[in-house]
C-alpha positions in Angstrom: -202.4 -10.8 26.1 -202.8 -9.5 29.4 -206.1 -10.2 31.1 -208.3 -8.2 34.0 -211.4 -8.3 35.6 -212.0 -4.2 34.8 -210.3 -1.9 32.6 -210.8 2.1 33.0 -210.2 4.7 30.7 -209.1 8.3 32.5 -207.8 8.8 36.2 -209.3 11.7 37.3 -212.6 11.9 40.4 -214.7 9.0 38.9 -211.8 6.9 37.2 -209.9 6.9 40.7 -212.6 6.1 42.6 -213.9 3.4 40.1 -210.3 1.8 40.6 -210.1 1.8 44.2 -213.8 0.4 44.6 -212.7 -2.5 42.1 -209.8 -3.1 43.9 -212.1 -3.5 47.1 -213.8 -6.2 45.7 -210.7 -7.9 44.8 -210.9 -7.3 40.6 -207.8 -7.3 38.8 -207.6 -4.1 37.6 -205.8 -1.8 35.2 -206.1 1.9 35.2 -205.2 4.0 32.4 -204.2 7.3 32.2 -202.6 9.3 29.0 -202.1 12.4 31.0 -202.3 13.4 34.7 -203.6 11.7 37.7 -206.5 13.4 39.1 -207.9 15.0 35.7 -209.8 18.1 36.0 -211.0 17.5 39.4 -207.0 18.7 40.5 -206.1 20.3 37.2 -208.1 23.8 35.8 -210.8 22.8 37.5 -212.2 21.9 41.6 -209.3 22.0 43.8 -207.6 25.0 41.7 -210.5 27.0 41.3 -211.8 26.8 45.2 -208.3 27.3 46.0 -208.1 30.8 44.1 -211.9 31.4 45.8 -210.4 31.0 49.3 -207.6 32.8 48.5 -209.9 35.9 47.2 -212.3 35.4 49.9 -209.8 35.6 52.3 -208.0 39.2 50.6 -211.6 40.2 50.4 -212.1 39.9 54.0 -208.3 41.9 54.6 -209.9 44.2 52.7 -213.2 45.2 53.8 -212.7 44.3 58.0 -213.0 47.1 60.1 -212.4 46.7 63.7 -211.5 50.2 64.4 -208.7 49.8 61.8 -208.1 48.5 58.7 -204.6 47.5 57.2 -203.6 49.5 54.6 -200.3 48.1 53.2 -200.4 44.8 51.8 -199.8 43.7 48.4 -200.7 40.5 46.2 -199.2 39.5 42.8 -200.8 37.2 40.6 -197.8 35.0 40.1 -197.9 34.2 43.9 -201.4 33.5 44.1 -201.3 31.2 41.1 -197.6 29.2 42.6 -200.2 29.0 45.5 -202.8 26.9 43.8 -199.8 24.9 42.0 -198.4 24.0 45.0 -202.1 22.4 46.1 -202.3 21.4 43.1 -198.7 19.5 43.1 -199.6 18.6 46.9 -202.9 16.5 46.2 -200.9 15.3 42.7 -198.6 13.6 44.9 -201.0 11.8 47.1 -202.8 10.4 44.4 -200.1 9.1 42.2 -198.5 7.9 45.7 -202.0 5.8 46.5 -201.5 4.3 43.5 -197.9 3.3 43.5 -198.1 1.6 47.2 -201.4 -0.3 45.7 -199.1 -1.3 42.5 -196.1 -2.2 44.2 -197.2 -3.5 47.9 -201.0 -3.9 48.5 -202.4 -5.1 45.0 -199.7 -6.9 43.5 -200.0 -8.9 41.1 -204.1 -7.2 40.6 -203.5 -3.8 39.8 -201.3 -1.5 36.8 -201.3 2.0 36.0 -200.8 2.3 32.5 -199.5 6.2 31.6 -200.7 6.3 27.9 -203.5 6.8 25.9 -206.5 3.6 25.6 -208.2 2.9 22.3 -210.7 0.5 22.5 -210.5 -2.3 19.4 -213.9 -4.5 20.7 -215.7 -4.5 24.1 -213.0 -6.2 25.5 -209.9 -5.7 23.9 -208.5 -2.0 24.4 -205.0 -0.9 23.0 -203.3 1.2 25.2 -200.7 3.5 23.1 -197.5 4.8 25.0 -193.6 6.5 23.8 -192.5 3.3 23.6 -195.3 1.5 21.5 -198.3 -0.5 22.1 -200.1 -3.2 23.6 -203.4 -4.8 23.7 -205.3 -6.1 26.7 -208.3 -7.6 27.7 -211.2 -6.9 30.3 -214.1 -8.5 31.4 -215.5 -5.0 32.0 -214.2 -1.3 30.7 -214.8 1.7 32.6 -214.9 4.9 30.5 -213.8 8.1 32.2 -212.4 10.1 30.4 -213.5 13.7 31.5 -214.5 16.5 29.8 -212.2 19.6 28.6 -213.9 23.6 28.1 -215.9 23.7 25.0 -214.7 26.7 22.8 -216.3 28.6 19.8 -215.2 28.4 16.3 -215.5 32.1 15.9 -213.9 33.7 19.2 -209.5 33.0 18.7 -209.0 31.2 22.0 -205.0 31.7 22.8 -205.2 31.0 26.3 -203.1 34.2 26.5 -205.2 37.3 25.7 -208.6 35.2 25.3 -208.5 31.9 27.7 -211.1 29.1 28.9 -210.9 28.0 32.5 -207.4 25.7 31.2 -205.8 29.3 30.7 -206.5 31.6 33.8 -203.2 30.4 35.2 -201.0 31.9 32.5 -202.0 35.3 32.9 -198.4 37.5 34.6 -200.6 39.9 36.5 -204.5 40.6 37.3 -205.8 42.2 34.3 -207.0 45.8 34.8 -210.5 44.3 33.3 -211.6 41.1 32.1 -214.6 40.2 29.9 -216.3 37.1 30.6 -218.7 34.9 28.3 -220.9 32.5 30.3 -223.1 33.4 33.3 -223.0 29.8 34.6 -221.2 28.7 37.5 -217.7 28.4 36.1 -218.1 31.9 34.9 -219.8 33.8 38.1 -216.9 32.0 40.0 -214.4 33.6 38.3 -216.0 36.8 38.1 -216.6 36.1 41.9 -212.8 35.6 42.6 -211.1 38.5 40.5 -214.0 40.9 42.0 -212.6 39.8 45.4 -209.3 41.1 44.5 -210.2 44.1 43.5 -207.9 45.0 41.2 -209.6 43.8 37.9 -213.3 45.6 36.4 -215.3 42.4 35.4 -218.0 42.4 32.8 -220.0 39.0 32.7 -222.0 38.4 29.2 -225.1 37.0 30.1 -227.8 36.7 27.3 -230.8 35.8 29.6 -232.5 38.2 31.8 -230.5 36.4 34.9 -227.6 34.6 35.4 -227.1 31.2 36.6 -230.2 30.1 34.7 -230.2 26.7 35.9 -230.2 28.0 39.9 -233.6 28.8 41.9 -234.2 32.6 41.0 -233.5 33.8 44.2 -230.4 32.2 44.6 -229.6 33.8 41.0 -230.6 37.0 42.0 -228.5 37.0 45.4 -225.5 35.8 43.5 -226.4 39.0 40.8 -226.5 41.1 43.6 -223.2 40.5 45.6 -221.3 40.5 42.0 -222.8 44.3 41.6 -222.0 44.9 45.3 -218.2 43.8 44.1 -218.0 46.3 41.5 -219.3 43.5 38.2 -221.1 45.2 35.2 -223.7 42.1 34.7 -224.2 42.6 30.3 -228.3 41.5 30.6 -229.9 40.2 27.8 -226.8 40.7 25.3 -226.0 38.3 22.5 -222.6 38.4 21.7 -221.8 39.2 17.9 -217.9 38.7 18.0 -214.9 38.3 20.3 -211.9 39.8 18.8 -208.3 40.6 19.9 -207.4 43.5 18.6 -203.6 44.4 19.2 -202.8 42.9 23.0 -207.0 43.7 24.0 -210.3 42.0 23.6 -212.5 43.6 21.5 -216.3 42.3 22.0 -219.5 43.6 20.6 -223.1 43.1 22.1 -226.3 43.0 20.4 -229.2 43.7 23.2 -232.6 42.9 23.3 -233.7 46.2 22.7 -231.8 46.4 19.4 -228.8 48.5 20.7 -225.4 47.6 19.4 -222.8 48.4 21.5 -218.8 47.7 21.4 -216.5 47.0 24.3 -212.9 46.8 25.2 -211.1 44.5 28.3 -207.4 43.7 28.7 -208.5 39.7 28.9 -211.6 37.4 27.7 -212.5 34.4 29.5 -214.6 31.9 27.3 -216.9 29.7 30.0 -219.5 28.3 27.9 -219.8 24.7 29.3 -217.7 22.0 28.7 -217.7 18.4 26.3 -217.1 15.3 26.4 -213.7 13.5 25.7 -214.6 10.8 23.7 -212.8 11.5 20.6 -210.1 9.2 19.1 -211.1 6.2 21.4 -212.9 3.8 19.3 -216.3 4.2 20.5 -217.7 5.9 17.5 -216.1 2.5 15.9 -218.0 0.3 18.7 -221.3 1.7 18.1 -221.7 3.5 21.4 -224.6 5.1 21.8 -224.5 9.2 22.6 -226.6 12.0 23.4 -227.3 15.4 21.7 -224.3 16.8 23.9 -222.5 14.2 22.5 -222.7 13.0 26.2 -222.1 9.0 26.5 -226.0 7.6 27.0 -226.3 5.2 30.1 -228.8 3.7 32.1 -227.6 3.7 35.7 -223.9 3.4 34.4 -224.3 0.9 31.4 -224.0 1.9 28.0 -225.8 0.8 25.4 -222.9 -2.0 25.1 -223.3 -4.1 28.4 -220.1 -4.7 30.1 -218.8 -1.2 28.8 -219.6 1.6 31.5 -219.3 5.1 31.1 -219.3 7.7 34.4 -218.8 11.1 35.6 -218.4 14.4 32.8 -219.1 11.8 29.7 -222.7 11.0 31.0 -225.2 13.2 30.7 -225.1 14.3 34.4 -224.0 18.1 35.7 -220.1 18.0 34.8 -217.1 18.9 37.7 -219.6 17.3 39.9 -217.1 16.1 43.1 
């Protein structure tokens, strides 16, 4: 059995920088990864999200710039805009899985694996890590969990990531959607509704059962956000509770109950679920450990320690704001 000084589960902002930092202090180290390197920080989430927000900002600015003229004809399609954020995506994709190759093969050898697969742990210190071509068990000193978190959906709304989509799905749309309804008034969802406003070619409604969006934001900050989304052409839903999310032939079908008591029904060509986000922690042994977690089903630590002591757990599975980087 293979033996290290640290072990971390998940490669994405913390995992990565949880490796290099071990590596630092000279720890052998292995890092696993059962998916992509770079997690949600690269992938549906930081760097593909502000790169669609620059991307609107800067149409915006074509747009609405009038120096005594203003250009007229100019197009966008959605398919380029999206090959554009895969191609940052692809771009930072590279120079991550690079890093860790020339730290593998040339500056860490003999200290450091990446281990594509998923990890299971068996004890504190044994963790099986389960790849296409079988299995293996190794031991650490120490194990790092960070493993991410993934868009929470609702059992009652049919996410397809087609007609109705989370944050994982915007991509997969063929054009901008003549109007798009979006659930969530938090910061994923006012980004998006920020960026397709930008564009201009979609009418976004934002479902926000409070009085104000961005509820956890100072109020003014809230209310200049509010205001610019208006400014954009957003219809801000106030105060509505959303009864159901329906797709009803190739449209979303929503109805809102409001404060007042009125009932009212809505149609838009596309729903976009952004209602916070969970923890991946399932199918990794640490119900099996003991692990102690949080109401959110967050991982509970103190100052990165779990309730096991040589087991740390950091970034979206603590009870810290997710997507922080």
């Amino acid at each position: 059995m293979e033996k290290y000084d640290v072990c971390i589960l998940g490669a994405g902002p913390s995992g990565y920088a949880a490796c290099i930092r071990a590596l630092d202090f000279g720890l052998k180290t292995i890092l696993i990864e059962k998916n992509r390197i770079g997690g949600a920080g690269v992938y549906h989430g930081a760097l593909s999200s502000k790169t669609l927000w620059e991307l609107s900002r800067d149409f915006r600015k074509l747009n609405i710039i009038d120096r005594g003229f203003k250009v007229k004809e100019y197009r966008t399609d959605y398919r380029d805009i999206v090959r554009v954020m895969g191609n940052a995506v692809e771009e930072r994709k590279w120079q991550l899985e690079f890093q860790l190759r020339e730290f593998e093969a040339k500056y860490c050898t003999g200290r450091f694996h990446l281990a594509k697969g998923k990890g299971v742990l068996r004890t504190n210190h044994e963790v099986e890590i389960e790849t296409e071509m079988g299995s293996e068990t190794i031991w650490a000193e120490n194990i790092i969990l960070a493993t991410g978190s993934r868009p929470r959906t609702l059992p009652d709304i049919p996410i397809d990531e087609k007609i109705i989509v989370t944050s994982d799905g915007i991509a997969s749309f063929e054009d901008f959607p003549e109007s798009l309804v979006i659930l969530g008034a938090g910061v994923i969802g006012c980004e998006f509704a920020t960026i397709f406003a930008n564009f201009g070619k979609t009418r976004v409604f934002l479902i926000d059962k409070a009085d104000r969006i961005l509820p956890f934001e100072d109020n003014d900050v809230a209310t200049t956000v509010a205001q610019n989304l208006e400014a954009s052409g957003v219809t801000i839903h106030r105060n509505a509770s959303l009864e159901s999310m329906t797709i009803e032939g190739d449209r979303v079908k929503y109805i809102l109950r409001y404060t007042n008591g009125k009932v009212q029904t809505y149609y838009a060509e596309k729903g976009l679920v952004s209602v916070g986000r969970v923890t991946n922690t399932d199918g990794i042994g640490l119900e099996e450990l003991g692990l102690q977690f949080g109401k959110r089903g967050d991982v509970v630590v103190d100052d990165v320690v779990t309730s096991i002591p040589n087991v740390y757990a950091v970034g979206d599975l603590t009870a810290d704001i997710n997507l922080v980087n």
